[in-house]
C-alpha positions in Angstrom: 19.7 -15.5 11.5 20.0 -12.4 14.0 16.4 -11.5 13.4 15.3 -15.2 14.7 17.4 -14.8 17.4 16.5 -11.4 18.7 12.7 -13.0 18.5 13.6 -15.7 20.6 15.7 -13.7 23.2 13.4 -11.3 23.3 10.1 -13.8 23.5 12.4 -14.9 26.9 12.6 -11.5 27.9 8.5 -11.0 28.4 8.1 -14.4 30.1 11.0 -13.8 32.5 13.0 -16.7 31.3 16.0 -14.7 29.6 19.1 -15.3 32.4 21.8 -12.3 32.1 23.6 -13.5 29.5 21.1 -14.2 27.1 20.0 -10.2 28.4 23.4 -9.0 27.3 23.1 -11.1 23.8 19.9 -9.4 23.2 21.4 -6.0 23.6 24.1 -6.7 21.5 21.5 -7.4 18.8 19.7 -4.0 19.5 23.2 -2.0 19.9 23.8 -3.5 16.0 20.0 -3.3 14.6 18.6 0.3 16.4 15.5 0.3 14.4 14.7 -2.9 16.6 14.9 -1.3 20.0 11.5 0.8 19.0 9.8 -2.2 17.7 10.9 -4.4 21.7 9.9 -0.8 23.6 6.4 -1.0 21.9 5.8 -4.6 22.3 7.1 -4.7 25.8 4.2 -1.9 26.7 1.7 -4.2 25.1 3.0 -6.7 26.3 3.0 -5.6 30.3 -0.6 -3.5 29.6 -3.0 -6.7 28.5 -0.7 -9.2 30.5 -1.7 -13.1 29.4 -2.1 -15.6 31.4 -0.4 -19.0 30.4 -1.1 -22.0 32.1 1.8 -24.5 32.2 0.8 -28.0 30.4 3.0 -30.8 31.0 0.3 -33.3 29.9 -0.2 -34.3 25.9 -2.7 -31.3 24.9 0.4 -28.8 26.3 2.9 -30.9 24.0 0.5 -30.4 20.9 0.0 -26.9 21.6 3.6 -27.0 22.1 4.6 -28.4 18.3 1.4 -26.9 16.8 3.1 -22.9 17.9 6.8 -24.8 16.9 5.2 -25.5 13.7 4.0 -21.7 12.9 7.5 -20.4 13.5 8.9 -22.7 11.1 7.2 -21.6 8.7 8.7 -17.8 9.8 12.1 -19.3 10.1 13.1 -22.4 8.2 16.2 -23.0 10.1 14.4 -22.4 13.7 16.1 -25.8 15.1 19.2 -24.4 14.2 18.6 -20.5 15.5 17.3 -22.3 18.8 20.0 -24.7 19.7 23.0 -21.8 18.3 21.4 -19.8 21.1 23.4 -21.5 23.7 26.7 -20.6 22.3 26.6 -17.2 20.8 28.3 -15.3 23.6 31.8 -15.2 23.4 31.4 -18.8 22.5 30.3 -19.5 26.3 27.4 -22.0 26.5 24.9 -20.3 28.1 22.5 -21.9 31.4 19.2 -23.1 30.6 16.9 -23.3 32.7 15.1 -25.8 31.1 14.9 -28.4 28.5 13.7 -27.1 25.1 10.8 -28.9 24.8 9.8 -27.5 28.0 10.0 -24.0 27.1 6.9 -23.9 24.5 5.5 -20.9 25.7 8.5 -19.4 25.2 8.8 -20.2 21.7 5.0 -19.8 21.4 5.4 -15.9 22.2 8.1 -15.9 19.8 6.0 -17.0 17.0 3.7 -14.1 17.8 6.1 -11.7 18.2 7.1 -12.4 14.4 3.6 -12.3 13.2 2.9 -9.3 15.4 6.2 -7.3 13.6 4.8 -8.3 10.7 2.1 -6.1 11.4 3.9 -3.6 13.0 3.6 -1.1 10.4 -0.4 -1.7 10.2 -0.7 -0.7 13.8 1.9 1.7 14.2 0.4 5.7 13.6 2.3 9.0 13.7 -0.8 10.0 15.1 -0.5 8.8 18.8 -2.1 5.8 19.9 -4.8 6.7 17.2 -5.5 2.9 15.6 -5.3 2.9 12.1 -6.0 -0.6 11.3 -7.6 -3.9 12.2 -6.5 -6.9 11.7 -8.4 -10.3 11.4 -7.6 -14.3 10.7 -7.1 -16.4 9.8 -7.3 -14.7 6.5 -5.4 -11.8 6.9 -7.8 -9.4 6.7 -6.5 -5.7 7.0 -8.9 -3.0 7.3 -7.4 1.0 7.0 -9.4 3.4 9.0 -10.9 6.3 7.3 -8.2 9.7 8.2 -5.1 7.1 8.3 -2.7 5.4 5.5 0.0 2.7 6.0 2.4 0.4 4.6 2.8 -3.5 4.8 5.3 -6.3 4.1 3.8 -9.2 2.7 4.9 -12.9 3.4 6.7 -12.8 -0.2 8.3 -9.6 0.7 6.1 -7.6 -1.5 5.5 -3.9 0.0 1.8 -2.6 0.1 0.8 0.7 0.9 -2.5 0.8 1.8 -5.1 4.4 1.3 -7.7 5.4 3.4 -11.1 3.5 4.1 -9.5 1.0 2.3 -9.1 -3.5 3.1 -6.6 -5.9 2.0 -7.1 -9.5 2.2 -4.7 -12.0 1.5 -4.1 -16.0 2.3 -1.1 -18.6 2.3 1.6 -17.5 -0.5 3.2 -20.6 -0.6 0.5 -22.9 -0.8 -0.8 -22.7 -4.7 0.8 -21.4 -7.6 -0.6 -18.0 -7.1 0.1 -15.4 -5.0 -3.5 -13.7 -4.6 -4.4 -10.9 -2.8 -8.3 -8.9 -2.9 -8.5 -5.3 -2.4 -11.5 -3.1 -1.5 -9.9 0.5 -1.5 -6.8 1.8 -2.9 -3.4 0.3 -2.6 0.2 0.9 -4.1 2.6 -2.3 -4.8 5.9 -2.8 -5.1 5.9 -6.9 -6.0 8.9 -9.1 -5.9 9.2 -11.3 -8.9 9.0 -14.5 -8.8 7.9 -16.1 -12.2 6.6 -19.6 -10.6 4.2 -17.5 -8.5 2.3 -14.8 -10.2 0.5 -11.8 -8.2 -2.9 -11.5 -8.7 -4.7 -8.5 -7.5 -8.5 -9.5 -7.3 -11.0 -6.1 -7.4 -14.4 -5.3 -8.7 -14.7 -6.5 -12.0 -11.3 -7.1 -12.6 -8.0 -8.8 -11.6 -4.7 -7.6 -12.0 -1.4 -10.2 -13.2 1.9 -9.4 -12.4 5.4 -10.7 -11.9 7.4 -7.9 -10.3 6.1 -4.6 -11.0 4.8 -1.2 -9.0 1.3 0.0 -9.5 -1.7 1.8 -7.8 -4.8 0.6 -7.8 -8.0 2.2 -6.9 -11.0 -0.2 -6.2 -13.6 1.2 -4.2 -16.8 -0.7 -3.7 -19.0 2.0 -4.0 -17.3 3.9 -6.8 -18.5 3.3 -10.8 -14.7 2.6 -11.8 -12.0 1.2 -11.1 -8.3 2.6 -11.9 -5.2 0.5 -12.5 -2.0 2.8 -12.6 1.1 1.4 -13.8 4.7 2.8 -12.9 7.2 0.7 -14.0 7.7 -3.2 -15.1 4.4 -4.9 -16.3 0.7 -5.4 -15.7 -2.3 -7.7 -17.7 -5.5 -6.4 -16.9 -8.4 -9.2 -16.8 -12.0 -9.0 -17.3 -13.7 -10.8 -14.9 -17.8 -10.4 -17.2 -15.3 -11.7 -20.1 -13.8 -15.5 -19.1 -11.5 -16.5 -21.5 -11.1 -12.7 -23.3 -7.6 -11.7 -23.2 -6.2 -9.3 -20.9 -4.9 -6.1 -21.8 -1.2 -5.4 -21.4 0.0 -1.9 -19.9 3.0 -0.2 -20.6 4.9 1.9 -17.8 3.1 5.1 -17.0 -0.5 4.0 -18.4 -3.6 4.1 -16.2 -6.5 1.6 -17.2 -9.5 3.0 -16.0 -12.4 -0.2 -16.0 -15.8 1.1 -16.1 -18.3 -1.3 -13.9 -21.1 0.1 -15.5 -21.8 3.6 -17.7 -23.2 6.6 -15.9 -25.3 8.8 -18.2 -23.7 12.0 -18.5 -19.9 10.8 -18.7 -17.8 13.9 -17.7 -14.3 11.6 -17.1 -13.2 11.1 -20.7 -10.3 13.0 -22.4 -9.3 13.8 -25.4 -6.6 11.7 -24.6 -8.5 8.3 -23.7 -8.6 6.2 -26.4 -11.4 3.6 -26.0 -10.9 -0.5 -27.4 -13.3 -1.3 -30.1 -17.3 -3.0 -28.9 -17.0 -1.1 -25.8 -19.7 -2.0 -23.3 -21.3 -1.2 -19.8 -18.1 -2.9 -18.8 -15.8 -0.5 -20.6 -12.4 -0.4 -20.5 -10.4 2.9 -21.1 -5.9 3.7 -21.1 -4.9 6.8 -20.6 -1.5 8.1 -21.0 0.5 9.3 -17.7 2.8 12.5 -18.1 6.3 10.9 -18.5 8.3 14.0 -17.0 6.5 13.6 -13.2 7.9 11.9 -10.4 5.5 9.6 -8.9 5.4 12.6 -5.8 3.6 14.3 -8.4 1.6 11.8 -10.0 -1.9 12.4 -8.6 -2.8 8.7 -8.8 0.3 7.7 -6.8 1.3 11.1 -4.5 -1.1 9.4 -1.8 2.2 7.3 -1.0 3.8 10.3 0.3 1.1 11.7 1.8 0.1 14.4 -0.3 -3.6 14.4 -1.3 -3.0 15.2 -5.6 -5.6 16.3 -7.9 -6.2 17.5 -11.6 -8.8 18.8 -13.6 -10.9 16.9 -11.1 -14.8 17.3 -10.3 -15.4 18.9 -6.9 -17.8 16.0 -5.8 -14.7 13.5 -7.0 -12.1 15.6 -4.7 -15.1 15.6 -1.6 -14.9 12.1 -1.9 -11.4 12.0 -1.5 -11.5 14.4 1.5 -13.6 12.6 2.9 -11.6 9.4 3.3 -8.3 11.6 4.1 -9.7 13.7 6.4 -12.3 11.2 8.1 -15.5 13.2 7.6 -18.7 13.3 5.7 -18.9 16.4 3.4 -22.3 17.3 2.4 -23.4 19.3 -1.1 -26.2 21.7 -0.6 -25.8 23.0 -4.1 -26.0 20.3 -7.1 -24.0 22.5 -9.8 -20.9 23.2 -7.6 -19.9 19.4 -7.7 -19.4 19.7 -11.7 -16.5 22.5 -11.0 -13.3 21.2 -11.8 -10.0 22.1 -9.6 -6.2 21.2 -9.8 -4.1 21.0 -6.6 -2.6 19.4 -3.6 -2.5 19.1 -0.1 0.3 18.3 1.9 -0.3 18.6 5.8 -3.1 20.8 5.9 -5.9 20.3 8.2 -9.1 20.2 6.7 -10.1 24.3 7.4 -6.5 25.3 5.4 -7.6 23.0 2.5 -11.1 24.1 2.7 -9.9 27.8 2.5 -7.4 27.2 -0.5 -10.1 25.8 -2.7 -12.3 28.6 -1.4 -9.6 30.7 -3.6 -10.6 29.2 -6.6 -14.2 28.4 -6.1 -17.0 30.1 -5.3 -18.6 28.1 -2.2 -18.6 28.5 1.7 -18.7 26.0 4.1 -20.0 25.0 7.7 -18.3 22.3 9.7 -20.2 20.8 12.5 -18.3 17.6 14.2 -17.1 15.6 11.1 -20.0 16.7 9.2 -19.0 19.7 6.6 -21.7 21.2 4.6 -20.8 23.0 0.7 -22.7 25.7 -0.2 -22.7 28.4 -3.1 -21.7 31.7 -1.6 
């Protein structure tokens, strides 16, 4: 009820329509919730920077403009009527002086509807990097593009958390309209999905959709990569094969990673001794391989990317490059065809790209040129 209301109040506040009172309920609402006061200081500079003009309508397309913005926050807050009307009352029990009727007031209640979607969002187009932008965000999809260099996290309409990698795009419609809850991912992305049995979460990716109640995995699903890695932390995942309709899926366990295959390369340098392929493997193969049990997922290298540290073992030089590439923002450029085949094992935590450079440089031999975002790999 107090987030709805510091919407409202503060939706007032930008249109100038908030009297004292209403100023003095608003701060009480900050003084109690801090981590709001960022998120009003932020909007407010938006807010006053790419002003918006509203017309006032007091003929019928105003009034369906009105209900169709009513409509939206409704769907944000089912007891809106209720938060709306309360409003009047909630200082010291003193009604408070309106200026004018409610249904007047629907561009009011129209910036309050998109001050909840944009909070939403927030975290998509908040950076610790400045006023860099990190993301873009389209409609009426929900279409959330990463920015090569950046990383960020998401709340989704079901209160499932997302953290989205690098170069990466989520795209995700209505929840509450069908009996799934679907989402499609080009990229990487780590979720942490609330259960909710009547509506299962489907991760759609290249060859391959992911089932889950209420679970936390990684997945890694980039377009122009041969395979696609499902990692699984804790609860439960079924795996299925889109070039197989009616197959059945394949279960995970906690700490597994399926690694799908969209077509075979000719010189296959990922397996392990520990991979153990299903029987009738194909071009679209599908591989599990176990996850050390005694790492925390900060060490995991499929999941350290959460907390931005750049993980990697046993990994091909070209694999890592591609990697750096998408945390660094940069093209990096082999001049010599055998030093991608070298392996390497590390991590980077907040090094710039030179320091990370420098440490591989320790234990391979190459040297390197950068020119712009252009970095060129060359035996020494």
């Amino acid at each position: 009820m107090k987030e709805e209301k510091y919407w409202i109040l503060l939706s007032k506040k930008l249109t100038g329509e908030a009297d004292a009172a209403e100023l003095e309920l608003l701060d009480q609402l900050i003084s109690s919730n801090p981590e709001w006061k960022s998120i009003m200081e932020n909007l407010l500079e938006l807010w006053h920077s790419k002003p918006i003009a509203f017309k006032p309508a007091h003929n019928q397309k105003g009034e369906d403009a009105y209900l169709v913005h009513v409509n939206r926050l409704k769907e944000k807050a089912p007891d809106f009527k209720t938060y709306a009307s309360q409003l009047a009352h909630d200082l010291n029990g003193q009604p408070l002086a309106r200026k004018k009727p409610f249904y007047k007031n629907w561009i009011t209640y129209a910036c309050a509807t998109l001050l909840a979607i944009s909070v939403s969002l927030y975290p998509v187009l908040s950076s610790k990097k400045g006023h860099k932008e990190i993301a873009t965000v389209k409609g009426p999809a929900n279409e959330i593009s990463i920015n090569p260099g950046s990383r960020t996290k998401i709340t989704l309409p079901d209160g499932s958390q997302v953290w989205i990698n690098s170069g990466s795009k989520l795209t995700y419609t209505d929840f509450f309209k069908g009996s799934t809850r679907d989402v499609q991912l080009d990229g990487e992305a780590y979720f942490d999905v609330v259960k909710d049995a009547a509506h299962p979460f489907i991760v759609h990716t290249w060859g391959i959709d992911i089932k889950v109640l209420g679970t936390a995995f990684d997945v890694k699903a980039y377009k122009a990569e041969p395979v696609v890695e499902a990692t699984l932390i804790h609860g439960s995942i079924e795996v299925i094969n889109q070039n197989r309709p009616g197959a059945p899926g394949v279960m995970l366990k906690p700490h597994e990673k399926l690694i799908y295959k969209k077509y075979l390369v000719a010189d296959d340098r990922d397996q392990r001794a520990d991979v153990t392929s299903p029987p009738g493997a194909d071009s679209y193969s599908i591989t599990i391989k176990p996850l050390a049990k005694n790492k925390a997922d900060t060490e995991i290298p499929e999941t350290a990317w959460v907390y931005n540290k750049l993980s990697f073992e046993d990994e091909r030089f070209e694999d890592l490059a591609r990697k750096m590439e998408r945390w660094y923002d940069l093209k990096i450029i082999f001049e010599n065809e055998k030093l991608k085949e070298n392996r390497v094992s590390g991590s980077f935590v907040n090094e710039t790209v030179d320091e990370a450079l420098n440490e591989l440089k320790f234990l391979l031999p190459f040297k390197y040129t950068i020119n712009n975002k252009e970095v060129k790999i060359m035996r020494k």
